[in-house]
N, C-alpha and C positions, 0 to 999 in steps of 0.2 A: 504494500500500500504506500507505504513511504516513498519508496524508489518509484512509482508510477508519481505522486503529487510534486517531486522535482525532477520531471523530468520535463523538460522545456517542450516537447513534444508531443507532451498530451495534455497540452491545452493549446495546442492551435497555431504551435510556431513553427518553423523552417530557419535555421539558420544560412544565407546565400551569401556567396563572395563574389565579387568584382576584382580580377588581378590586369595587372598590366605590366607587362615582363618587358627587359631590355628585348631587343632586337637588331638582327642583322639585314641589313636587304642582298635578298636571293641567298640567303641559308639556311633552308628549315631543319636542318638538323639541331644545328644552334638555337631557333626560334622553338623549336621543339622542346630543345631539353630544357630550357629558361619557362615555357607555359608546364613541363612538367613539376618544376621543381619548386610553382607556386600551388598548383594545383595539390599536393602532398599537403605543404603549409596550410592549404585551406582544412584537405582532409585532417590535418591534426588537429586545427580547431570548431571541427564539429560540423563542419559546411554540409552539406549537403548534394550541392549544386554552385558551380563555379564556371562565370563568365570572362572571354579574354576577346582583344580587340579584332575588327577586323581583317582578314586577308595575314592574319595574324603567323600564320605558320611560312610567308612570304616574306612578308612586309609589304605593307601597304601602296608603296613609291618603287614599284618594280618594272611602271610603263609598259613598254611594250616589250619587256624580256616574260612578260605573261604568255608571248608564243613562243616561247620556249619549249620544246619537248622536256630537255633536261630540269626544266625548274617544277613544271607540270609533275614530271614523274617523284623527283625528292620532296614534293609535299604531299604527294600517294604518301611514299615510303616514314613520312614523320607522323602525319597522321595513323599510319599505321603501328608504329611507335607508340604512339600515345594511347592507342586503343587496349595495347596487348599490357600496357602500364597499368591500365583504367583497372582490372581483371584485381588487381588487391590495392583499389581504393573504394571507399565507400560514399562516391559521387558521384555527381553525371559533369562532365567536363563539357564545354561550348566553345571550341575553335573554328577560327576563320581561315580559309584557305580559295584558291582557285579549285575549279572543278571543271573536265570535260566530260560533256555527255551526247557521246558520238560528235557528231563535227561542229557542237557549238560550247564554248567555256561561256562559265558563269561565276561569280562573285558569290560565295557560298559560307554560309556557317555548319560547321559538323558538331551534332551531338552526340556524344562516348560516355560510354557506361559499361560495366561489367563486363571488357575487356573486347566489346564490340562496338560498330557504329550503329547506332542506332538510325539516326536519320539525317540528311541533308538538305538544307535549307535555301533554295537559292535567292537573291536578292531582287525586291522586284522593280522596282524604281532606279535607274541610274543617272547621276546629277552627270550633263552636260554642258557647262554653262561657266563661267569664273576662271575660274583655277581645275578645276575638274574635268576630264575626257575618259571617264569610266565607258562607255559607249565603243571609241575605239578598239577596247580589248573585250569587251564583256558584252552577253547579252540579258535582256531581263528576263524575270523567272516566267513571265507570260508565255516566253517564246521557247519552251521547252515539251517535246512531244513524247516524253518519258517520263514514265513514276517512279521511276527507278535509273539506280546507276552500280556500274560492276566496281567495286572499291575491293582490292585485297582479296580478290576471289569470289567477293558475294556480292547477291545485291541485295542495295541498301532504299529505303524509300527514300524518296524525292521529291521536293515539290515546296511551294510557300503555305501550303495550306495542313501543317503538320503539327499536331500539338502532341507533346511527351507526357505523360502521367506517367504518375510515382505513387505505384500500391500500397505503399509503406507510408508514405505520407497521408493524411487524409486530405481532401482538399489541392493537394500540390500537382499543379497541370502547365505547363509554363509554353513557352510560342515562342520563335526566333525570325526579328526582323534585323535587316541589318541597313545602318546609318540612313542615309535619304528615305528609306521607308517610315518614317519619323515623322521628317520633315514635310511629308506632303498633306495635303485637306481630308482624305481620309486615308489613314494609314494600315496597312493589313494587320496589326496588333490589336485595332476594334473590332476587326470581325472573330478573332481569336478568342478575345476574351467575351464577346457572345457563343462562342462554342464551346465557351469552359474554360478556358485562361484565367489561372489567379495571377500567374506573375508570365510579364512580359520581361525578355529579354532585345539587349540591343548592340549586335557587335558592329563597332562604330571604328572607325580612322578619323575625321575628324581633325585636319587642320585647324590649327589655330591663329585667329586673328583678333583684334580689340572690340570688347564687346559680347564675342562670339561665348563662352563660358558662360557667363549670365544667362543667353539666350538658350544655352542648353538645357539650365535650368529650369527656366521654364515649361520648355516643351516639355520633359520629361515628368516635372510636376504635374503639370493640366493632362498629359494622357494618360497619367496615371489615375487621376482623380476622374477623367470621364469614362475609363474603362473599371473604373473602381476595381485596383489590381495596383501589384507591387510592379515596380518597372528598374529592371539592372540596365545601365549604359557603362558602356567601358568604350574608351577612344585611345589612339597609339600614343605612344611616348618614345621615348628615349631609342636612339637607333637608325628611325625613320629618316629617310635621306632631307638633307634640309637644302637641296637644288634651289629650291623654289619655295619652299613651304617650312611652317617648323609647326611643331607640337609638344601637348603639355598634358599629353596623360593621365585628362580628368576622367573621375571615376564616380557614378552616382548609384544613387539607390532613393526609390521614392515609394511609398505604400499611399494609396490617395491622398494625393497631394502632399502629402508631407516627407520632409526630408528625412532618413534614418541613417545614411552615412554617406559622407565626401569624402574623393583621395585630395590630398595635397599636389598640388599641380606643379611642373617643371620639375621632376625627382631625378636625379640620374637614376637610379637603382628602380629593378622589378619593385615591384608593392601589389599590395591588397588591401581589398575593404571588406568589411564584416558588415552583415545585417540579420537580426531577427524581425525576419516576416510573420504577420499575425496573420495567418491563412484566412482563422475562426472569423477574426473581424472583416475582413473580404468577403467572405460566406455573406455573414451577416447582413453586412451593407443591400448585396445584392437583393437579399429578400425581403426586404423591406422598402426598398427604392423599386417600385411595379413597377417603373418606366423603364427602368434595366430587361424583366420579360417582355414586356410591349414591344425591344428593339428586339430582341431574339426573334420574336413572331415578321414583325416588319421586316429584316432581315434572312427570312431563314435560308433563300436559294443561297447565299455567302455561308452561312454556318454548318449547312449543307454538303458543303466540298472538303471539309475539313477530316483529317483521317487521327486517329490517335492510338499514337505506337506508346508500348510499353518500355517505360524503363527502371529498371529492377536496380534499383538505390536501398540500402540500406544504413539508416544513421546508426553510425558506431560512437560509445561509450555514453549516449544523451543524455543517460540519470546523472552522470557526473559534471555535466553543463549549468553552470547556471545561463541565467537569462542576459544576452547580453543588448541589452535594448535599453534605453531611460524608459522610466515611468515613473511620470511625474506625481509628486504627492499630494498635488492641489487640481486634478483637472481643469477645475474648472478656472484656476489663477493663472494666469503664464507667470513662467517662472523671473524669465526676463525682463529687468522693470521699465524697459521700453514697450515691450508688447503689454507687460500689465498695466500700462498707461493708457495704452491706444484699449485695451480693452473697455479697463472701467469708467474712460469718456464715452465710447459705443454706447456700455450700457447704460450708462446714464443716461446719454441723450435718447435712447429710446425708451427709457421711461417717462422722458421729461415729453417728450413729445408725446404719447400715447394719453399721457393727461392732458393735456393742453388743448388734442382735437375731442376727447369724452367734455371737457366742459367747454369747448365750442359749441358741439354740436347740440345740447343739450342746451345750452344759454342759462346755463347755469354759471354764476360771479364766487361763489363761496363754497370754501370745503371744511370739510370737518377732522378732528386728526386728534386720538388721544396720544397724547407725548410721556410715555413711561420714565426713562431717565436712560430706555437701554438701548440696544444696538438697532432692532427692527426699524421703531418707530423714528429712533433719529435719523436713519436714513430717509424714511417716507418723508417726514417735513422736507428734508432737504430737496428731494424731489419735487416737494410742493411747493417750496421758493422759486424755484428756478422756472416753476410751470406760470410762476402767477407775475414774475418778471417779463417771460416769454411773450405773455398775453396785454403784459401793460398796465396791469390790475398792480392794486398798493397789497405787499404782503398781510398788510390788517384781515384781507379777505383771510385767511388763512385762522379761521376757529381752532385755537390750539387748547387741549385741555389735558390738565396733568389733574391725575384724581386715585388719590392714598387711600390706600386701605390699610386694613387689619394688621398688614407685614412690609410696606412699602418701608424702603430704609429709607435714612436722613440724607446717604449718598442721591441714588439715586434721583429722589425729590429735590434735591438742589439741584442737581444735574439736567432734572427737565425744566427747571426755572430757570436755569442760565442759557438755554438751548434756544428756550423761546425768547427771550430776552436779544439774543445774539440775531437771532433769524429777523427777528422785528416783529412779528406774527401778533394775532391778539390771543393774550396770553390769558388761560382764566385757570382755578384751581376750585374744586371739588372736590370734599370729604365723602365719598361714596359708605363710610361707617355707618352712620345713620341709617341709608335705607336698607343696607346691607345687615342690621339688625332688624330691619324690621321684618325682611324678608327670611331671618330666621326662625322668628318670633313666629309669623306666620306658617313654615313651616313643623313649629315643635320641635328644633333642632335645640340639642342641649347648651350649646353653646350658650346660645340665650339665656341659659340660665345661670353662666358663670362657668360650665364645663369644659373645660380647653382638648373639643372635640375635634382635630383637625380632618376631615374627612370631603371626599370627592366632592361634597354639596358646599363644606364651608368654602374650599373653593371658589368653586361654580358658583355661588351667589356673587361673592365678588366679582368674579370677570363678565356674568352677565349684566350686573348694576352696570356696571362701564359702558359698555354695548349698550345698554336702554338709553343710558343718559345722551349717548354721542348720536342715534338716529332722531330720538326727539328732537336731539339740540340741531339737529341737521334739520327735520323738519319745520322747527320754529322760523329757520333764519337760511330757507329757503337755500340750504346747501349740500351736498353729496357728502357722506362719510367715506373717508378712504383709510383702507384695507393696506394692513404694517405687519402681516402674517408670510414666511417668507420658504421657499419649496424644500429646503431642508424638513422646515417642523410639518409642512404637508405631506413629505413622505414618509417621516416619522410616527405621525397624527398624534404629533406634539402641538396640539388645539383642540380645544373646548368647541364642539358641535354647536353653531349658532351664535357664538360671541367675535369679540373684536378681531382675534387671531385667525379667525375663520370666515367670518361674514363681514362684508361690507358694502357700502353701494357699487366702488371700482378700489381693485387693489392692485397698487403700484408695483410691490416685492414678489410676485407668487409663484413667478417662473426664476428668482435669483434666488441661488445657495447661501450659506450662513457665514462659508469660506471667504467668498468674494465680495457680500455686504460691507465686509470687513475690511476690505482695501478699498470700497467703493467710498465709506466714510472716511480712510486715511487719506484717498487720493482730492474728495472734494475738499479735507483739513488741508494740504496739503500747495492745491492749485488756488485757491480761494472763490472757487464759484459760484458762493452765497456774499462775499464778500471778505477783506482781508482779514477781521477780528474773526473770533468761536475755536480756532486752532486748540486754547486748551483745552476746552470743554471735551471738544470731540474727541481730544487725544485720551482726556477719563475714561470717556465712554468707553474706549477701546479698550481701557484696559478692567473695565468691571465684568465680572463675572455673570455670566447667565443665568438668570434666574427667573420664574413667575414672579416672586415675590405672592406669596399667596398664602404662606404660614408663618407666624411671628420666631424671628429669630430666637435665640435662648442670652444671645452676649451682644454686647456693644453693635448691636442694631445691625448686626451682620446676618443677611437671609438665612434661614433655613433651610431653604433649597436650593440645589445646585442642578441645573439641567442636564447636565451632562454626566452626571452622574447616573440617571437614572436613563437614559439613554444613550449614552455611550456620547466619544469625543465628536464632535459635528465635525473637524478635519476626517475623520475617519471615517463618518457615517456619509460623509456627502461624498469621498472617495469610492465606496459601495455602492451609494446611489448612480453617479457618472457608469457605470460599470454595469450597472444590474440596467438600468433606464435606457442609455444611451446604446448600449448595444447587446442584451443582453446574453450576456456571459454568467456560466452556470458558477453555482456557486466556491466550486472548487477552484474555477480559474481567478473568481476577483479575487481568493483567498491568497493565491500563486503571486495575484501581481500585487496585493498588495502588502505580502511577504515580501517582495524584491524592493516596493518603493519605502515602505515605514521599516524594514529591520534593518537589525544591528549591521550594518554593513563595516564595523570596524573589525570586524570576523576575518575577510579574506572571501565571503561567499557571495560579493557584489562585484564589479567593476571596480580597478585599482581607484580611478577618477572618479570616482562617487562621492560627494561631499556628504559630512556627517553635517545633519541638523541636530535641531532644537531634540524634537520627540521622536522616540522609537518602540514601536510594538512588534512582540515576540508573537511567533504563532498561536498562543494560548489564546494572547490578546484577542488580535486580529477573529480568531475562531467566534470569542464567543460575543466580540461585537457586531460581527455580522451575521450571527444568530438573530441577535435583536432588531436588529433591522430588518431581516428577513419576514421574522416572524409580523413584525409591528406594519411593513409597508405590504406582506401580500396578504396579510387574514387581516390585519384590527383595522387599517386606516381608511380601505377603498371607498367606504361610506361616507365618510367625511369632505373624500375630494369629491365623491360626484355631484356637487353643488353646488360648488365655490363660484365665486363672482366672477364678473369678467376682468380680464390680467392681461398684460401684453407680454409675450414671449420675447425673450432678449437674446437667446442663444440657441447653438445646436446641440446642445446637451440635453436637451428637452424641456418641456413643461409636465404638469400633471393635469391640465385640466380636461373633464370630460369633449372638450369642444377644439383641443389640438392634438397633440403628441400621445394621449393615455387616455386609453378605454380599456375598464375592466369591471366585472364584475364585484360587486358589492358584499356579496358571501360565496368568494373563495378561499381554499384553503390553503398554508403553506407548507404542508407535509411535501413535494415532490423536492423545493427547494432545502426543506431543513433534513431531507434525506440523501441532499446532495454533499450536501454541509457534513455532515458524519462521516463523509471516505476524505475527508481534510487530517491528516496526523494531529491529533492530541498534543500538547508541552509547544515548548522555545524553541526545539531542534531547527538549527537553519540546513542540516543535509541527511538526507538518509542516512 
């Protein structure tokens, strides 16, 4: 059990490499033994599958000594080399070479595996135009009137329309186009990856000029992200004749749209790149994005021609792999405090904006807004400032009401006095005690009589007193109550059924985490976007502890309740959520990943360049906090969300609400997931 839950490979990964080996031009012996002797290095670090550049067992700048009989036959003879190599490695290799198939040569990628070739790939597009006369020597793969070609005594399939599946992998199906195939308006890797393509490969040559690297990036991002599929490009380096041209032996790896590893560009010396591929998440994407089947249907005579040869890969040692991927500990935060800049201005301004046209359209002047003292609600004013600036309205429109109860500390209540004070807002204060006894009174709760009963209803009377007072007060003074309840505690169903955390007329926070409100108030403390004073306040805020405030402390006016205590750390729980929400991953793997991001990585069982943060959870941890959330988001909470107000969605990480991202049933159970959660190893162990 142990050895299956670290093993990188059952839960949905590939480890793939991109090498790019010195080279000779017109020696493939030499360009042979140089792609062998990274192709090992990959095999030793767990690859799977390993990409090398174009024409690669040539070199790429060999003109017109491609009519060479003699250069023709020694790139048979390496290729054949590398095949009878292939036989005790546990990879599939992807070299580029010429290929004659009867009286016409082509520009061809060979795929090796298990000590044979498995298939040949010819190139279909050839850039004539620039600096490039690929046409001269080559033809394209349209113009080929064979499925096959006699390599090494056999034959070998042939064709651009060839995808490799690997039995041993699930998911793992890969396609090989090579360089200008890329480059054009629709490239054969789209139709590839509607025939079942997770990962696209791309043996490339690729001159370099100013500019050109960046653009690579691109392409290879955006076709990755529109074939939703992991995409290898390798271009030549070092070797390549520099006549006329020179090159810089960049190396990519993109999994939709995002980057998971670059080589360092200009090296003298072969190199490699590592990536773990998340197959599971490709899967995933796919079925949930209909429009991806829609294009398979629309497409099918292209998906149609497509043949899929076996290639028998076997990963060797993978329980002893850790993960070598980042996974980040905040999804929902970019780690970079550039991108977490540009993020929590996004979000903001699409909250600030989603309010702005609800009380447009609506002609309504005034909102309503209980101001606690804690994190929720201060974000929500803030939003409300910035809505009623937008609109050219005095923030006075802004009904702020802070209202103490039974357990409210002296912190906090200061904290929302100064809050509102800083904002400008009209500021009022409400003793909710009062009715809040009365409403005991009325029920025969002992309390009222002196009993210090703390119980679900002593509660619940006060958070519903708040709620009553804040719709009245909306109703008297003809303005909307806005909603400071935020998609952590929604998927938690850490809120009270019907009160202010739950219900409101329009709520600002309902699709944003507890992780990134968090920077959302550091970064408006920070830029001053309500204006340049409230810095301290909000920097309190930040640092008070989460609490209802809903039962009277015991010491120096310090809560009694601590939220995260009783539902676990909201870094962690909204880590789970991202995971379970965003793409749902079973509960073994968010367990895997986030064993890789929250533990001890001062062990030796992470990546050397892992930075140690602040908090760390052992497997124990991690186990039985997403027990609680498991249990709490798919059986106790679904009732809760199916009601909520209208919210505007700020991100792809999802929302909960019945009318975007999440539809489910109301009484289901979560036995499939907390039986998932059981084949998770028990204790701290970071390795089998």
């Amino acid at each position: 059990m142990k050895e299956r839950f670290f093993n990188l490979y059952s839960h949905g990964f590939a480890r793939v490499a991109v090498g790019v080996p010195r080279c000779r031009v017109a020696d493939p012996a030499f360009n042979a033994e140089q792609t062998l002797a990274l192709a090992r290095e990959a095999a030793d670090h767990g690859a799977v599958l390993v990409a090398f550049p174009e024409l690669g067992l040539s070199a790429y700048t060999c003109d017109d000594l491609f009519h060479q009989n003699a250069l023709l036959e020694a790139c048979e003879r390496a290729l054949m080399a590398i095949a009878a190599a292939s036989s005790s490695l546990p990879l599939a290799m992807i070299v580029g070479l010429p290929v004659r198939v009867g009286h016409t040569l082509f520009n061809c990628a060979a795929v090796v595996a298990g000590g044979r070739v498995v298939g040949i790939v010819p190139k279909s597009y050839l850039p004539n135009y620039g600096e490039f006369y690929e046409a001269r020597q080559f033809s394209p793969a349209a113009s080929a009137s064979a499925d096959s070609v006699r390599i090494g005594g056999s034959d070998v399939p042939f064709g651009a329309s060839l995808l490799f599946d690997v039995p041993a992998i699930e998911s793992l199906r890969f396609h090989v186009e090579i360089c200008e195939d890329v480059w054009v308006p629709v490239p054969p890797s789209s139709f590839a990856a509607l025939a079942g393509a997770s990962v696209l490969v791309n043996l490339s040559a690729s001159n370099v000029v100013v500019g050109k690297a960046g653009y690579r990036h691109q392409l290879v991002s955006q076709q990755s992200a529109r074939c939703l599929a992991a995409y290898l490009y390798t271009s030549a380096g070092k070797g390549e004749s520099s006549t006329d041209l020179a090159w810089d032996g960049q190396a990519l790896v993109y999994e939709n749209g995002e980057l998971l590893a670059q080589s360092e560009r200009f090296l003298d010396d072969s190199h490699l790149i590592f990536a773990d591929v998340d197959l599971e998440r490709l899967s995933q994407e796919r079925v949930r994005q209909t429009t991806f089947g829609d294009s398979i249907r629309r497409h099918a005579d292209e998906v149609a021609k497509f043949r899929v040869l076996r290639c028998d890969v076997e990963p060797s040692g993978a329980e002893k792999l850790p993960l070598a991927r980042r996974v980040e500990r905040f999804p929902y935060v970019p780690a970079d405090p550039k991108r977490r800049d540009e993020r929590c201005n996004e979000v903001y301004n699409i909250q600030v904006q989603a309010l702005v046209q609800r009380l447009s359209s609506s002609g309504i002047k005034k909102v309503v807004i209980g101001v606690s003292g804690g994190l929720d609600s201060t974000h929500a004013l803030l939003v409300c400032a910035k809505a009623m600036d937008r609109l050219g309205l005095p923030r006075a429109n802004i009904l702020a009401y802070t209202m103490p109860g039974f357990a409210t500390s002296e912190r906090t209540l200061r904290q929302a006095r100064q809050l509102m004070d800083v904002v400008g807002c009209s500021a009022s204060e409400i003793d909710i005690r009062p009715s809040c006894l009365q409403m005991l009174k009325d029920l025969g709760h002992p309390y009222h009589e002196g009993q210090e009963v703390y119980d679900v209803t002593f509660e619940n009377v006060q958070a519903g007193e708040r709620t009553n007072h804040l719709f009245r007060l909306a109703n008297f003074n003809h303005a909307i109550v806005i909603g400071t309840g935020d998609l952590s505690e929604l998927a938690l169903g850490w809120c009270t059924y019907g009160v202010g955390d739950h219900m409101s007329h329009y709520n600002v926070n309902a699709s944003v985490p507890k992780t990134l409100i968090t920077h959302l108030v550091r970064w408006v403390a920070e830029t001053g976007q309500i204006g340049t004073s409230g810095s301290d306040v909000l920097e309190a805020i930040l640092d008070t502890d989460i609490s209802p405030e809903l039962i009277p402390g015991k010491a120096n006016g310090a809560p009694e309740q601590k939220t995260e205590s009783v539902i676990g750390p909201y870094e962690l729980q909204d880590f789970n959520l991202y995971y379970t929400l965003r793409f749902g991953f079973s509960p073994t793997k968010v367990a895997f990943l986030a064993l890789h991001a929250w533990g001890d990585r001062e062990t030796g069982a992470w990546p050397e360049n892992a930075k140690v943060v602040r908090n760390q959870y052992g497997l124990a941890a991690i186990k039985r906090n997403l027990g609680i959330f498991l249990d709490r988001f798919f059986r106790q909470s679904q009732f809760k969300r199916s009601c909520i107000p209208n919210a505007p969605k700020v991100g792809t990480g999802g929302s909960l609400s019945p009318r975007g991202d999440w539809r489910a049933p109301s009484d289901s159970e979560a036995t499939v997931w907390l039986d998932a959660l059981a084949e998770v190893p028990d204790g701290d162990a970071q390795h089998a």
